[in-house]
N, C-alpha and C positions, 0 to 999 in steps of 0.2 A: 380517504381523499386521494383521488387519481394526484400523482408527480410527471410532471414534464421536466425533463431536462434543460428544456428551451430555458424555461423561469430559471433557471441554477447558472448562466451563461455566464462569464463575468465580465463587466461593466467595465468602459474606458477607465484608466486607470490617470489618477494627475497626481502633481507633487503631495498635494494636502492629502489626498486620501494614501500617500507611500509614508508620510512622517507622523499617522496616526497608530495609537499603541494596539497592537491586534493580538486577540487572545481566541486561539484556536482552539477548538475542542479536541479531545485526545482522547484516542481509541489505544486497543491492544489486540492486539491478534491471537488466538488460542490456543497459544503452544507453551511451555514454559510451565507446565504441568496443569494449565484448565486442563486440556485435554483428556484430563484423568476427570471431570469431572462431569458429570450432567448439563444439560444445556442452563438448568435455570440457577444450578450452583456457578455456574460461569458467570452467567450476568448478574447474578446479585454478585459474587465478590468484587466485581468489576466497577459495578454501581456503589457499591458498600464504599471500595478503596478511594471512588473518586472521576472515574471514567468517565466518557459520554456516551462510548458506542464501542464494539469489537468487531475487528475484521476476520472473516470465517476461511478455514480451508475446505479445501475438499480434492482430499488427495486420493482418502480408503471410502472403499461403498460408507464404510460407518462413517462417515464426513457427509459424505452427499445425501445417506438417508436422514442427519438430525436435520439438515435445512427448516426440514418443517415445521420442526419442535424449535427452533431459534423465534422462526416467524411468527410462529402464534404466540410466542412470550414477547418478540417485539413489537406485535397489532396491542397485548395489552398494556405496554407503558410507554405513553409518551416522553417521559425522560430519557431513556435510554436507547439504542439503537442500533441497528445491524447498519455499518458501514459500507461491507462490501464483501462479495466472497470472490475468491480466486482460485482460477482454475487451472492447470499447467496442459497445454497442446505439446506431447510428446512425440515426437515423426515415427518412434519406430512402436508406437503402441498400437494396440488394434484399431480398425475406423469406428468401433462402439464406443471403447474406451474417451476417443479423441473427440468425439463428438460428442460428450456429454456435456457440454458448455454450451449445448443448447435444453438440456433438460433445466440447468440450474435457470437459466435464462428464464424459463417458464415461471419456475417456483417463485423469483424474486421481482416478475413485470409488474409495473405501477410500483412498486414499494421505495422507492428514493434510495435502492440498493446499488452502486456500484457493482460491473461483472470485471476482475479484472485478472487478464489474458498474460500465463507465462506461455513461449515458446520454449522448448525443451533444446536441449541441445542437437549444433549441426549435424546430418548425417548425411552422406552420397545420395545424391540426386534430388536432394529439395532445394531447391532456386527462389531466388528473394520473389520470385515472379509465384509461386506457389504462395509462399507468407505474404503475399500482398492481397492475392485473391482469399486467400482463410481470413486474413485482419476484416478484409475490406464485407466478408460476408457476417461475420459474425457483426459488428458494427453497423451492418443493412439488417440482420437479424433483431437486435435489439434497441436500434432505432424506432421500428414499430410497435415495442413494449415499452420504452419510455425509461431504457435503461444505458445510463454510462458507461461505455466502456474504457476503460485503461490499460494501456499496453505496458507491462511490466517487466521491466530491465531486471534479468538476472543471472550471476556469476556463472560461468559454465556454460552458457545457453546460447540462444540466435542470438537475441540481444543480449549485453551486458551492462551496457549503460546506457543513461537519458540521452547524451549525446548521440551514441551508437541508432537508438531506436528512435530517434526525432525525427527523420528524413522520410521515414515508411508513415507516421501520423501526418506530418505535412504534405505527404503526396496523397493519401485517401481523403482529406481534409475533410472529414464529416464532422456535424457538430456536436455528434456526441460521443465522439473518439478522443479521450486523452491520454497523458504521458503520466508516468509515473517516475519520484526522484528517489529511491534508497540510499538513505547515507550508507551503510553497509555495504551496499553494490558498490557504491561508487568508490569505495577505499578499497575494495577489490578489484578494479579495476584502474586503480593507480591513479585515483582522483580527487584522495582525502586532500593534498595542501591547495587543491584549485574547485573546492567544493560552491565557495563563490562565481568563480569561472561560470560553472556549467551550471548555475541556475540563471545564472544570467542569461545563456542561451537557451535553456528550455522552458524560460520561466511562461511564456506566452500560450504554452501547451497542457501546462500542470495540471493537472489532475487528480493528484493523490499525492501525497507526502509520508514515508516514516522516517524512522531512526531507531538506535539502540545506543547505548554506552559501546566506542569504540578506539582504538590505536589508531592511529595516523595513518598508518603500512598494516597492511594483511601479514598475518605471520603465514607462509606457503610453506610452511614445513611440510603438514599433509594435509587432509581436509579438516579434519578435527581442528588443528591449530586456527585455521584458516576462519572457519567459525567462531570460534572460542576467542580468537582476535577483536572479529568485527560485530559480535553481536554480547552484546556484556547489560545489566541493567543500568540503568541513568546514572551517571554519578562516577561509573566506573572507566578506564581505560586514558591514553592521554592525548585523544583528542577532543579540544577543547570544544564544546558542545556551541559554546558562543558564537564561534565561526558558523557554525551551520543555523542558529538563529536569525542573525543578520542579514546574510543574505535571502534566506526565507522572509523575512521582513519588508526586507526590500522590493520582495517579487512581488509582494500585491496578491501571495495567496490567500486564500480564505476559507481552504476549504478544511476539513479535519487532517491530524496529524496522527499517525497510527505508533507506534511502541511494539518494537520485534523483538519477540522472544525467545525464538529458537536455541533450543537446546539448553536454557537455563536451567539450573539444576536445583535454586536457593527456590527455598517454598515460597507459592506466588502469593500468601498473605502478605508476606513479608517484605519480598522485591516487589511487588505490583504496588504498594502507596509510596514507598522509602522511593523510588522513581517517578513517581508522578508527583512530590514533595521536590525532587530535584530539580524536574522540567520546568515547575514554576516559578522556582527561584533567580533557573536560570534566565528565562521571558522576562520576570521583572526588572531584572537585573540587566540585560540588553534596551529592553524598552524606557530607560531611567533619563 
């Protein structure tokens, strides 16, 4: 079935449809030891624990060469689904390298895949006028394959947060250009206790949603910490996941909600349902 974007747009929003109980579907992204794993042992444990769908990287050739093998296991089950792959535009990699964001583009047109775009960290002589013309082509690129793209706020990088990267979506304003929210980012960037805050102002853009079990404050000792802070399984860390349900709630998203697992070290049979066992308790438990 050919997917349009257009059909996925989202509909004026009123008070009835912001005070009705919304149960989002929940993906994982494939780090946290799938990685070790074959494409199709990935999605059955995924599917098995409870999932809907998983978000793909594609950082090593061996990333971008399974694409294939993800999609032909997603053409066969309509249950389960590939949410989105994400690609990182690094300034000082090669123009091959940089430009593969549009092979991925290829593999995933028509398929209701999300492409979603990190910018790499700043370096001398790349100008917001360069990242405007890269966002604005790759988003004219995969507008004519009938694919979303999402600009992805992350630590260290051009953007770092939704707020940060609003202003570049809102000036290309295509319709199938969206934002993406990291709770993780956003506690890295000094914006765990106003997580409400900044959905409230990007909530109109959203595009993509995750989280992870995480502390309030990045611990910045070193990078290690700094991860190990903000990316933990459900359940764990002391910031209260409820805060970030709510205003999620309240923004009238609808779209899936992904579970980041970087660098998790507890076997994923184990943390991948014990966290999707938490996510829901905590939904039902804000939606009450």
């Amino acid at each position: 079935m050919v997917f349009s974007f257009f059909s996925c747009l989202p509909t004026k929003n009123t008070d009835n449809q912001s005070n009705t109980n919304i149960k989002w579907p929940i993906a994982s992204y494939n780090y946290g030891g799938l990685e070790k794993k074959t494409p199709k042992e990935q999605m059955q444990l995924l599917e098995n624990s409870g999932y809907d769908g998983i978000v793909l990287k594609s950082e090593k050739i061996e990333d971008f060469n399974s694409i294939d093998e993800f999609i032909r296991l997603d053409d066969m089950n309509p249950k389960f689904k590939i949410n989105a792959v994400f690609e990182r535009y690094n300034f000082n990699d090669t123009a091959e390298r940089n430009e593969r964001w549009m092979k991925v583009a290829d593999k995933i047109a028509n398929k209701n895949i999300q492409l979603w775009i990190i910018f790499g960290a700043k370096i001398a002589g790349i100008t917001d006028d360069f990242t405007e013309e890269k966002l604005r082509e790759i988003a004219t690129y995969c507008e004519n394959k009938n694919i979303e793209v999402i600009l992805y706020p992350h630590s260290d990088c051009y953007f770092s947060s939704a707020e940060e990267a609003l202003p570049l979506v809102e000036k290309i304003n295509k319709p199938n250009l969206k934002l993406a929210l990291h709770l993780y980012h956003e506690v890295r960037a000094g914006n765990g206790a106003r997580i409400a805050e900044v959905f409230e102002k990007v909530k109109h853009r959203l595009g993509a949603v995750s989280l992870a079990g995480s502390d309030v404050v990045a611990d910045y000792t070193n990078k290690k910490t700094r991860d190990t802070s903000t990316i933990k399984p459900i359940g764990y860390g002391n910031f209260d996941l409820a805060n970030f349900i709510k205003p999620l709630k309240k923004s009238n998203y609808k779209g899936s909600v992904a579970l980041m697992n970087f660098g998790i070290k507890e076997n994923p049979e184990t943390y991948l349902p014990r966290s999707l066992k938490e996510w829901n308790k905590l939904v039902k438990s804000v939606q009450k």
